[in-house]
C-alpha beads as a LAMMPS data file, in Angstrom:
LAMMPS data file: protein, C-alpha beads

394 atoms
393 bonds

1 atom types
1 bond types

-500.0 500.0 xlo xhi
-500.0 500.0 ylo yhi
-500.0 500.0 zlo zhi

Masses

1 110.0

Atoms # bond

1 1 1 207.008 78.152 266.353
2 1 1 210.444 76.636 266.417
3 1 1 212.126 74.923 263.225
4 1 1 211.564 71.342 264.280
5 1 1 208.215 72.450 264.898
6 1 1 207.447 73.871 261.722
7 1 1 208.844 71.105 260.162
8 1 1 206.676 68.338 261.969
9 1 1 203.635 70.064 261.274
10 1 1 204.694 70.358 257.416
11 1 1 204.883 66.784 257.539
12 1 1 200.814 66.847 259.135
13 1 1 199.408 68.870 256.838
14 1 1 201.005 66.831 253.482
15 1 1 199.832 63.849 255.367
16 1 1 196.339 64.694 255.734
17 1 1 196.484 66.007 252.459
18 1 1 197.442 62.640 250.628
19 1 1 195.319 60.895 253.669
20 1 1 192.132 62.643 253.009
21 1 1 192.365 62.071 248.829
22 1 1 193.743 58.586 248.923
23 1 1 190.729 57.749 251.077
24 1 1 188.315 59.319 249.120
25 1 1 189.732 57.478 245.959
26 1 1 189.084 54.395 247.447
27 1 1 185.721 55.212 248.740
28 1 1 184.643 56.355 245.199
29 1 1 185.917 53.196 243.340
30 1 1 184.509 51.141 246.423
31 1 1 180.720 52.519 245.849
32 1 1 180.877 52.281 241.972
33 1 1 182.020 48.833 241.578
34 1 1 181.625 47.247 245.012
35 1 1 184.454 44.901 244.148
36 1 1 187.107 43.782 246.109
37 1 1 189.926 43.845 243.311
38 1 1 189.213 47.040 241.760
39 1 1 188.683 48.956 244.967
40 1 1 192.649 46.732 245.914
41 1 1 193.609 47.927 242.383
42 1 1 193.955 51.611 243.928
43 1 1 196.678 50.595 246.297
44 1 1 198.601 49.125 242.659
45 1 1 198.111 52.770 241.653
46 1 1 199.958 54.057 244.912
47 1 1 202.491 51.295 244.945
48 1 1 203.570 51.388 241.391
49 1 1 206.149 55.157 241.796
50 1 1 206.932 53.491 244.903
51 1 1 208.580 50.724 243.896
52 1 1 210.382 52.338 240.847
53 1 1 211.747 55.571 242.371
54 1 1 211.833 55.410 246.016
55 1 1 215.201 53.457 246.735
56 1 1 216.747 55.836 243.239
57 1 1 215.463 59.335 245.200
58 1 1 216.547 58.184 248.650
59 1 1 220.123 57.591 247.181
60 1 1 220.056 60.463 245.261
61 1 1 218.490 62.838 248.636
62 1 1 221.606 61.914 250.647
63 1 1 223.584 63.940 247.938
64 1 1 221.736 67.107 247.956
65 1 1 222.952 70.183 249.562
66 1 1 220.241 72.738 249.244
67 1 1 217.865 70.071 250.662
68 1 1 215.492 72.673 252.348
69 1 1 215.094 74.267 248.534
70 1 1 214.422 71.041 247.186
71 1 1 211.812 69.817 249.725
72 1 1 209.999 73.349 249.154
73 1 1 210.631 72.693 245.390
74 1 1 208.564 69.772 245.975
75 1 1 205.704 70.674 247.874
76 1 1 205.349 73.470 245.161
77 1 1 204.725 71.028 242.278
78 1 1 202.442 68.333 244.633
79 1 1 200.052 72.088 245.301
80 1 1 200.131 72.461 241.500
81 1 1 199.311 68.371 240.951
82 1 1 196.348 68.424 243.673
83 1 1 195.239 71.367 241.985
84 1 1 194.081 69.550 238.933
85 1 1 191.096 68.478 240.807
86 1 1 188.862 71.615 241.500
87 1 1 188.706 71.376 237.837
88 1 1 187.629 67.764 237.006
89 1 1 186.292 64.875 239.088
90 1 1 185.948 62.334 236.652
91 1 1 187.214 58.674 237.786
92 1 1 190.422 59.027 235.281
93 1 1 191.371 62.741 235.958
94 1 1 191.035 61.317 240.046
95 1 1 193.317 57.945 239.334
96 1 1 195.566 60.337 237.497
97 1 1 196.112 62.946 240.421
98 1 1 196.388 60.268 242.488
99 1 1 199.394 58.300 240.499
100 1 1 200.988 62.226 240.349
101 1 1 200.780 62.479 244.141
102 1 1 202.015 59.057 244.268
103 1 1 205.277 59.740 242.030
104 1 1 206.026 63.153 244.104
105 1 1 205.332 60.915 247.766
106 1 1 208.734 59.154 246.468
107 1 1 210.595 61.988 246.297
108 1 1 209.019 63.890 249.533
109 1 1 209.735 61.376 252.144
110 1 1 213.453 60.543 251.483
111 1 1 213.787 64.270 251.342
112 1 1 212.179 65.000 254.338
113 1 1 214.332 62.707 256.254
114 1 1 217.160 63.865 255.015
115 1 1 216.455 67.200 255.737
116 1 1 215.368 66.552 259.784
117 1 1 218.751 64.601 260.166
118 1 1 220.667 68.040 259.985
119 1 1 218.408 69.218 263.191
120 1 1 219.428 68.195 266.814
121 1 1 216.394 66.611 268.181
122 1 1 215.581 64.015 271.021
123 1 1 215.722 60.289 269.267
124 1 1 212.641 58.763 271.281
125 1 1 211.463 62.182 271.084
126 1 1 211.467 62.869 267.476
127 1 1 210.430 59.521 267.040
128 1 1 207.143 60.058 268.431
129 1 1 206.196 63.465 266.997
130 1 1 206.906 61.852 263.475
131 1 1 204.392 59.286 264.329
132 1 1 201.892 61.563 265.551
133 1 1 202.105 63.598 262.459
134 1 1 201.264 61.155 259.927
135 1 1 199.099 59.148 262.566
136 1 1 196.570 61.839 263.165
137 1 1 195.918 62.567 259.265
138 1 1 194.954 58.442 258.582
139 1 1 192.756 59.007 261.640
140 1 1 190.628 61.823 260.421
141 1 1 191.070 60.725 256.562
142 1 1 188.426 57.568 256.571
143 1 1 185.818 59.449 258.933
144 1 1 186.163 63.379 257.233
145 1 1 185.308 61.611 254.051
146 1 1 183.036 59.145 255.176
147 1 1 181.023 61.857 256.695
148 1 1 181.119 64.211 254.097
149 1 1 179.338 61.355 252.073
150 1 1 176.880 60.533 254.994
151 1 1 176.037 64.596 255.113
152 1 1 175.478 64.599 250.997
153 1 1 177.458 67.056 250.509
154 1 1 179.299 67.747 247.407
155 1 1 182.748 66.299 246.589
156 1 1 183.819 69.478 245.586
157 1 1 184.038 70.642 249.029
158 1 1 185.786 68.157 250.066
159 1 1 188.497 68.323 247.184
160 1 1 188.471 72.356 247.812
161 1 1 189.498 71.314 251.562
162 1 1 192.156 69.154 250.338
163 1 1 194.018 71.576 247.768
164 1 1 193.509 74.183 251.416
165 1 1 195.053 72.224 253.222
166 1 1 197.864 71.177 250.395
167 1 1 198.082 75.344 249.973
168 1 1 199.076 75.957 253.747
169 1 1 202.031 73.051 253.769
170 1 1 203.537 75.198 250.713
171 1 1 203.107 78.607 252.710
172 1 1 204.740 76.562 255.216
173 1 1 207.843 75.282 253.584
174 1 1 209.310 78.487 252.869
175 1 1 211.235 78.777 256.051
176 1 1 213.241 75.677 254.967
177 1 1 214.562 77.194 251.934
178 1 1 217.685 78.075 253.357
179 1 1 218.246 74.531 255.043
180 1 1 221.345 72.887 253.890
181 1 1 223.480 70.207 254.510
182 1 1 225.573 70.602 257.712
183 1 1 227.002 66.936 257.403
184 1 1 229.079 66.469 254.354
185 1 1 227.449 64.168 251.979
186 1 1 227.542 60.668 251.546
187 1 1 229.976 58.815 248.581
188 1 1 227.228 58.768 245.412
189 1 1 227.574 54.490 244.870
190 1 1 227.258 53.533 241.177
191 1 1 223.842 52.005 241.386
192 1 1 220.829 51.039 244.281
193 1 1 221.927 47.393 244.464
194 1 1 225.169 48.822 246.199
195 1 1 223.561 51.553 247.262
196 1 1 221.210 49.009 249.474
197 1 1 224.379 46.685 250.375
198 1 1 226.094 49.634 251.833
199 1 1 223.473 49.880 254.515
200 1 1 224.398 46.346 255.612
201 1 1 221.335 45.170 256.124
202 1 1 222.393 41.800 257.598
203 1 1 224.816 43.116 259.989
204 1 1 221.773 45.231 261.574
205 1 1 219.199 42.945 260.925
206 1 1 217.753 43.494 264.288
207 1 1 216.881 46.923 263.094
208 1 1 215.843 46.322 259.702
209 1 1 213.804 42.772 260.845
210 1 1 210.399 44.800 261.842
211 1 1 210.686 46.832 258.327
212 1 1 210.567 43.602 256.474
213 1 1 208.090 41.666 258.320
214 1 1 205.692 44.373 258.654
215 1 1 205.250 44.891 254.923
216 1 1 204.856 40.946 254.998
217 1 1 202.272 40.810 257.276
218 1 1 200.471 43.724 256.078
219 1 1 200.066 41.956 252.683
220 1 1 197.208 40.077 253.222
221 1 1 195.893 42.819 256.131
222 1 1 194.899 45.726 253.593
223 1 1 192.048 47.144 255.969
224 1 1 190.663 49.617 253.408
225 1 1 189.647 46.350 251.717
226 1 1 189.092 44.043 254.510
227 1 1 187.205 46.179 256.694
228 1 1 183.754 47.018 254.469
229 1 1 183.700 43.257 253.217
230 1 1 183.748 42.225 257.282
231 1 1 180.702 44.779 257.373
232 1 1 179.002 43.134 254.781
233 1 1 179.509 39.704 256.010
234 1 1 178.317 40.731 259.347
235 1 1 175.296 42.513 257.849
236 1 1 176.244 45.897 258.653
237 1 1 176.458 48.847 256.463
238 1 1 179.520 48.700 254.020
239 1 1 179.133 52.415 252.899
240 1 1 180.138 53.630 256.422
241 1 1 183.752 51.361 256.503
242 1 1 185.603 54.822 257.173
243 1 1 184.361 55.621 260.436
244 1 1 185.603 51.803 261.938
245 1 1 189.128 52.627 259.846
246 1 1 189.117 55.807 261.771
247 1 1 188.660 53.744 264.848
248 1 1 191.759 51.593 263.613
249 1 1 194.067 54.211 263.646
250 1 1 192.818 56.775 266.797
251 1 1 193.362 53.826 269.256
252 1 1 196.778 53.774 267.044
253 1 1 197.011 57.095 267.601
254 1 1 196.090 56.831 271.076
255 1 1 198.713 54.368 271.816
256 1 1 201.396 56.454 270.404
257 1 1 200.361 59.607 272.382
258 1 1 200.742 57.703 276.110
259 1 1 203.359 55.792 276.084
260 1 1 205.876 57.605 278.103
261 1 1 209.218 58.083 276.706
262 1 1 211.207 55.767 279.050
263 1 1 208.705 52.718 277.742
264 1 1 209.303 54.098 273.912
265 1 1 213.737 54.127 275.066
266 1 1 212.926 50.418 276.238
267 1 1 211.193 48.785 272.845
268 1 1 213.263 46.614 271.108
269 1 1 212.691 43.243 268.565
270 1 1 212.002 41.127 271.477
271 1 1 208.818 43.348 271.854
272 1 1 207.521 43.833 268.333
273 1 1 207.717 39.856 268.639
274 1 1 205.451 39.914 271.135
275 1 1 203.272 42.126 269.049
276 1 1 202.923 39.924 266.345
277 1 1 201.806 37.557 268.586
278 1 1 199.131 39.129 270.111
279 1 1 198.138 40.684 266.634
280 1 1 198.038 37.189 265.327
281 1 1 195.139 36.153 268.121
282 1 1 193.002 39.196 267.513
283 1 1 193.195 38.255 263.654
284 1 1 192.066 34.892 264.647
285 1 1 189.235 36.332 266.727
286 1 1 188.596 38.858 263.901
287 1 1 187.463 35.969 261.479
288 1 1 185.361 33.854 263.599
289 1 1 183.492 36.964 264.681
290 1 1 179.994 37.963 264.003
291 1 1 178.999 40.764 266.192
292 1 1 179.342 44.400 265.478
293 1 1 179.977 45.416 268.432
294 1 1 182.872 42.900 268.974
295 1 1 184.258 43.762 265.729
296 1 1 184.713 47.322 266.928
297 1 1 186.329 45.981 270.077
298 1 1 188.825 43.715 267.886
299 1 1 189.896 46.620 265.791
300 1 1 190.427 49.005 268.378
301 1 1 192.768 46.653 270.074
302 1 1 194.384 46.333 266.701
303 1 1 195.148 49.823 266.779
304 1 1 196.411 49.573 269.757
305 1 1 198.803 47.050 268.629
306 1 1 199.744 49.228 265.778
307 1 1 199.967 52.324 267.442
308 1 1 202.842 50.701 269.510
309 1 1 204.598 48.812 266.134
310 1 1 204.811 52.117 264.263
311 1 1 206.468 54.215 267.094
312 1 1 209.112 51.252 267.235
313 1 1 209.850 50.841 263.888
314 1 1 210.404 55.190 264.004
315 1 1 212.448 54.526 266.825
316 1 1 214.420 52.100 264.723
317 1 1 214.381 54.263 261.857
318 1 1 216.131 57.009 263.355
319 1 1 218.192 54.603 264.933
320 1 1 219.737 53.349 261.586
321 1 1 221.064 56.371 260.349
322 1 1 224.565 56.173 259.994
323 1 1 227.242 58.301 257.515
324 1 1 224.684 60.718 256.931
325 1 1 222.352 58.131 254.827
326 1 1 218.261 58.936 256.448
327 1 1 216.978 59.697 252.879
328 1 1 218.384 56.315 251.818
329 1 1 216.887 54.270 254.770
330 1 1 213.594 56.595 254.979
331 1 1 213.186 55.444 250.942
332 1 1 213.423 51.800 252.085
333 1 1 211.399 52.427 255.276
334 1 1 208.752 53.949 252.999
335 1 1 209.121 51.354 250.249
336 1 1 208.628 48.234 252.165
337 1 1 205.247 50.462 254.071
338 1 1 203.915 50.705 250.541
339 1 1 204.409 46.571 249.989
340 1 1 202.286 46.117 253.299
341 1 1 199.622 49.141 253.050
342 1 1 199.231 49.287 249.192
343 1 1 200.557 46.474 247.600
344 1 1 198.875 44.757 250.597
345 1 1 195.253 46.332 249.443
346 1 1 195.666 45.037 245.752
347 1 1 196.671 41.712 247.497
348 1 1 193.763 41.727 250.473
349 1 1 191.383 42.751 247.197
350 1 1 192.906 39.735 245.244
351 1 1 192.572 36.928 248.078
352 1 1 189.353 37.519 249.383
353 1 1 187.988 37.379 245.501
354 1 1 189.606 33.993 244.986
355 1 1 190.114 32.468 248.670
356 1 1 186.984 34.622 250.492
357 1 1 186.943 36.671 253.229
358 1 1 187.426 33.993 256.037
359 1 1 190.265 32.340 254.033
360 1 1 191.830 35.485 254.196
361 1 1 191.964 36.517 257.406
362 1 1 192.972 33.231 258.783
363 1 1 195.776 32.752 255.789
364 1 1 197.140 36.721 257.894
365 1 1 196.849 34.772 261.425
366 1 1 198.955 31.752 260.287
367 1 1 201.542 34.099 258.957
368 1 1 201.591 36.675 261.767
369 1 1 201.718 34.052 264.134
370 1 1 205.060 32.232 262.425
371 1 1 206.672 35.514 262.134
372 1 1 206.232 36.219 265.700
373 1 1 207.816 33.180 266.642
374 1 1 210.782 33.674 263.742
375 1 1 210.919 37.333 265.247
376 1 1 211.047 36.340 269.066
377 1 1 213.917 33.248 267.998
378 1 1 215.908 36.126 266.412
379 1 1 215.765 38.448 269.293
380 1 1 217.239 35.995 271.613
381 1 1 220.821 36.623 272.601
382 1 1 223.487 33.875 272.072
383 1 1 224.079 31.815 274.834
384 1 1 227.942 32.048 275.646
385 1 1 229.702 29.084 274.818
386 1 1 231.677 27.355 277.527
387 1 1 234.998 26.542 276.327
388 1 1 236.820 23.222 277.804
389 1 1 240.412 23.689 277.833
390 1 1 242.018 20.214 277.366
391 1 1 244.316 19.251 279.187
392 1 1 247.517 16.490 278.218
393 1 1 249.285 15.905 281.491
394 1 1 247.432 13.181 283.363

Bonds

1 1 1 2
2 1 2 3
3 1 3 4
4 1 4 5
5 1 5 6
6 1 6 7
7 1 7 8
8 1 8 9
9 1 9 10
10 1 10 11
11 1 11 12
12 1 12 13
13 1 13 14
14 1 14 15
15 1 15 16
16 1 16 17
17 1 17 18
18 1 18 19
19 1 19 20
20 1 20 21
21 1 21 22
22 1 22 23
23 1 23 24
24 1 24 25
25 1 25 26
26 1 26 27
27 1 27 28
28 1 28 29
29 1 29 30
30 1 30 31
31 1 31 32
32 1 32 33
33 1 33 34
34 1 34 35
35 1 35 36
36 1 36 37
37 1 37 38
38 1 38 39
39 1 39 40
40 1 40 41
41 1 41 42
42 1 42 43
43 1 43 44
44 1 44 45
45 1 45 46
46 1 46 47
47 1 47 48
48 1 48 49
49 1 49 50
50 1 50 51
51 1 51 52
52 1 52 53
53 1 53 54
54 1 54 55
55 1 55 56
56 1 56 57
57 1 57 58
58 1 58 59
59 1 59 60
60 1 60 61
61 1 61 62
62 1 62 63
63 1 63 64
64 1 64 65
65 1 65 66
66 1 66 67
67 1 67 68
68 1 68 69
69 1 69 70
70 1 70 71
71 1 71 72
72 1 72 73
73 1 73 74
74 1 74 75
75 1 75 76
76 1 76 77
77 1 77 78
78 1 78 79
79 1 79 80
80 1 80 81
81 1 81 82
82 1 82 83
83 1 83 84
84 1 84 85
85 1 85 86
86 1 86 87
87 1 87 88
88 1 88 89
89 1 89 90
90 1 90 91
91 1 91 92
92 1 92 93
93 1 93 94
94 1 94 95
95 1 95 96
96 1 96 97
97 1 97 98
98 1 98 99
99 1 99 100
100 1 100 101
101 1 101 102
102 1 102 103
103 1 103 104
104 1 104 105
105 1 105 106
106 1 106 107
107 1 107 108
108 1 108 109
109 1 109 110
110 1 110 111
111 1 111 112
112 1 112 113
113 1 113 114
114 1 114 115
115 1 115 116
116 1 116 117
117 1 117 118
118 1 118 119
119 1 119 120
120 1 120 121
121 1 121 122
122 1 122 123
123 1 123 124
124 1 124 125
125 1 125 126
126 1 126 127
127 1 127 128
128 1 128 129
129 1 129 130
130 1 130 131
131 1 131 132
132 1 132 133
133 1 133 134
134 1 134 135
135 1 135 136
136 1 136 137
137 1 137 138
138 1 138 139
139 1 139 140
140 1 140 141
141 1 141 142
142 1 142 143
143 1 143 144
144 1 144 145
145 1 145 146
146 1 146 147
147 1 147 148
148 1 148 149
149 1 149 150
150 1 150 151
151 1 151 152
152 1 152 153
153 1 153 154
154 1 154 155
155 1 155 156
156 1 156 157
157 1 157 158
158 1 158 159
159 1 159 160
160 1 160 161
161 1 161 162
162 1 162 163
163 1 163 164
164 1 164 165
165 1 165 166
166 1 166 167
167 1 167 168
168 1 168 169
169 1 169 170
170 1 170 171
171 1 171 172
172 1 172 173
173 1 173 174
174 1 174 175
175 1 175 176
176 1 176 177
177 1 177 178
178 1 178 179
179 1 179 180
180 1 180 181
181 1 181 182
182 1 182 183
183 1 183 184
184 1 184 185
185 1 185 186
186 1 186 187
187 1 187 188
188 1 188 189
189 1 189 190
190 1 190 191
191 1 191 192
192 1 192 193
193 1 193 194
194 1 194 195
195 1 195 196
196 1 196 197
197 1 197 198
198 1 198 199
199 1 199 200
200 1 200 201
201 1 201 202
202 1 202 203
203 1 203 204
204 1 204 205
205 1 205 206
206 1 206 207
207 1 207 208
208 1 208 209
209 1 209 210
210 1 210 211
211 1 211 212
212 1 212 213
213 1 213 214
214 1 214 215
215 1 215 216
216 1 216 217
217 1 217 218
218 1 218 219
219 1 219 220
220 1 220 221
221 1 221 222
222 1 222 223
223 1 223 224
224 1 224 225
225 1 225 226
226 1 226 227
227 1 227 228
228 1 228 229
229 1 229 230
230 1 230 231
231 1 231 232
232 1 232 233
233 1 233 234
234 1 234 235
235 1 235 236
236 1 236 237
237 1 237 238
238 1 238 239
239 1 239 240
240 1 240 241
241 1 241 242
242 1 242 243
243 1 243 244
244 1 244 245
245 1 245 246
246 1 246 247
247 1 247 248
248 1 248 249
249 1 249 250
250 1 250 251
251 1 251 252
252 1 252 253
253 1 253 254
254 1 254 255
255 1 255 256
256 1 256 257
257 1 257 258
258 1 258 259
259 1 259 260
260 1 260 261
261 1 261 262
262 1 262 263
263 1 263 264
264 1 264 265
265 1 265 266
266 1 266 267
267 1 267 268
268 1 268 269
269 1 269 270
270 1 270 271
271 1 271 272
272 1 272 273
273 1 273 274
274 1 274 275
275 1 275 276
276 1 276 277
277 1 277 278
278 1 278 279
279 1 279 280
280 1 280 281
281 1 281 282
282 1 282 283
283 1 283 284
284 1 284 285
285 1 285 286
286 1 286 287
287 1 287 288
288 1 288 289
289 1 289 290
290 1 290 291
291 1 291 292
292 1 292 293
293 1 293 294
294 1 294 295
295 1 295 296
296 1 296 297
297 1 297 298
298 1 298 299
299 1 299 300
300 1 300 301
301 1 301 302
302 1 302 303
303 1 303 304
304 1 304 305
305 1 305 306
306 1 306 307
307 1 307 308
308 1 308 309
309 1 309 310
310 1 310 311
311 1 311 312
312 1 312 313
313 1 313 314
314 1 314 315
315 1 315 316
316 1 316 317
317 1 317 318
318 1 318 319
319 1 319 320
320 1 320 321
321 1 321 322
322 1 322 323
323 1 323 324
324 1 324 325
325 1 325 326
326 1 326 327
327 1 327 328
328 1 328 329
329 1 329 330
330 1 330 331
331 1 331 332
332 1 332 333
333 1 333 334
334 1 334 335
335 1 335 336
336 1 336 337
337 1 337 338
338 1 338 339
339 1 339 340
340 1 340 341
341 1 341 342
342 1 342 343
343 1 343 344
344 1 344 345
345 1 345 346
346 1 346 347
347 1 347 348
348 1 348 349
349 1 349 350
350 1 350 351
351 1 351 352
352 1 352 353
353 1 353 354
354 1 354 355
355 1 355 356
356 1 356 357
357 1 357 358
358 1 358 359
359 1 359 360
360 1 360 361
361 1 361 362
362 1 362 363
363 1 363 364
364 1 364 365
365 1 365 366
366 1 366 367
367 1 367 368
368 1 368 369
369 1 369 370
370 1 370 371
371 1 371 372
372 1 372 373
373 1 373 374
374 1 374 375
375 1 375 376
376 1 376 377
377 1 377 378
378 1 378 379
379 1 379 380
380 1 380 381
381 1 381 382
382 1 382 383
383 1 383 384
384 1 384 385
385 1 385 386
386 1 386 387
387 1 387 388
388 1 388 389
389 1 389 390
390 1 390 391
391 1 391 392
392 1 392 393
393 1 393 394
């Protein structure tokens, strides 16, 4: 097994890890309380390291030179966090773990990015491995613990699985100890606000764009929330939400594994304009359903949709990596995911209590379908202006 490899599947197995937890967190909270807002208040949990330390770590990864040390540093103390668990499965010990993997997520990503940008590797490539590796994990996540539940078996198997799992990443990571920095290190700026301006956003807005209007759009599309309170509307059984998530993401998942790499070297704005667009009709669709079997139709095609929006905004994150500065993009990459995916399933949890389910899904059309239009208007290129010379002799 070759470096990049190695690496890649590192990246799957903390993935599943934090997939298969996370998941189970939610499910747990879910059953007890059967509420919208305190199953949503889970994704607060995830989102609140997120937003204090990512952008801080990010700047702070570019510096690093031992980065391979660090990263294994770091796996080391998320094995000895997950741990915690085989000992105690009461609610507060889980919401505690869970805020601990949370804080040590916001220093593993950044650092993971910064480490793979010292490896020469394929752009469209390497793009779509990375999105295979943390695709597959949220596919099995919802259904592994959904069926563990169905199956009455004991949590404790499950958790044992997870710290496994968590145990063979670390085993893992000790190849990359003696990764370091090839590139010489980016200029430490005096704080994030000019860390964040040197990345000039505006100027590359193209790239950044699908970053920033995902995590919009993903606010009021929290489908860890949304998709048992569809069940229940349509009369089917709630418990079992994890097996149609799991259909959400393998059609994702599915998407990402065919598209050939010519199509992935051809995405651009223009494209995740168009699907925002078609997202925004299925949403429509999605709230005036009231068949099962339709609903599983409608959310496959959503992952379908996804599958295609995450390999482009990989694409673009690879793409944006200039002066040696992936852990500082990666940190707002990962940032603005956590505003759409857990922010967005404390805000999904919040609107459905006080607007209703219907409200809420046809609140995400209207503003899926104005951001495709904003997205498609900014992916249009100038016309060329003709200039009239003017002329004085008549």
């Amino acid at each position: 097994m070759n470096l990049h490899t190695q690496i890649i599947t590192s990246r799957f197995l903390g993935s599943l890890t934090s997939s298969v937890f996370t998941f189970y967190v939610f499910h747990k909270v879910f059953t007890l309380t059967n509420s919208a807002l305190w199953t949503g208040a889970v994704g607060l949990i995830l989102y609140l390291p997120t937003i204090t330390l990512n952008l801080y770590v990010g700047n702070l990864s570019d510096q690093w030179k031992n980065i391979g040390k660090i990263y294994h540093i770091i796996i080391f103390i998320k094995c000895l966090i997950i741990s915690t668990i085989l000992f105690s499965t009461h609610l507060y010990v889980i919401l505690i773990v869970l805020l601990g993997l949370s804080i040590i997520r916001s220093f593993r990503i950044p650092t993971y990015y910064s480490m793979i940008q010292n490896i020469t590797f394929s752009t469209s490539n390497s793009a779509k491995l990375n999105t295979i590796a943390w695709q597959l994990p949220i596919i099995l996540a919802p259904a592994l613990v959904t069926l563990s539940y169905s199956l009455n078996l004991s949590p404790q198997i499950l958790l044992i699985f997870i710290c496994l799992i968590q145990f063979s990443e670390y085993l893992l990571t000790f190849r990359f100890t003696t990764l370091q920095r090839t590139q010489p290190t980016s200029k430490l700026k005096t704080g994030i606000i000019k860390s964040l301006k040197s990345l000039n956003i505006i100027e590359r807005k193209e790239l950044f764009a699908p970053f920033f209007i995902d995590a919009i759009l993903a606010s009021f599309m929290g489908l860890t929330i949304l998709i048992p309170f569809i069940l229940l509307d349509i009369g089917a059984d709630a418990t079992k939400f994890g097996f149609t998530k799991s259909l959400f993401h393998f059609f994702a998942f599915i998407s990402v594994l065919l598209v050939p790499k010519k199509i992935i070297a051809q995405l651009n704005l223009r494209t995740f304009s168009i699907l925002i667009g078609i997202w925004s009709v299925a949403l429509l669709l999605l709230g005036l359903n009231q068949s099962f079997t339709f609903l599983l139709i409608l959310i496959a095609f959503l992952g379908l949709i996804d599958g295609l929006s995450c390999i482009l905004r990989e694409k673009f994150l690879l793409q944006l990596s200039k002066n040696n500065e992936l852990g500082k993009v990666s940190a707002l990459n990962a940032l603005l995911i956590a505003t759409g995916d857990e922010l967005g399933e404390f805000n999904t949890g919040f609107w459905i209590e006080n607007l209703g389910l219907k409200l809420t899904i046809y609140t995400a059309f209207g503003i899926s379908l104005f951001f495709s239009i904003i997205l498609h208007a900014l992916s249009q290129k100038p016309k060329k202006t003709i200039v009239l010379k003017k002329f004085t002799n008549y």
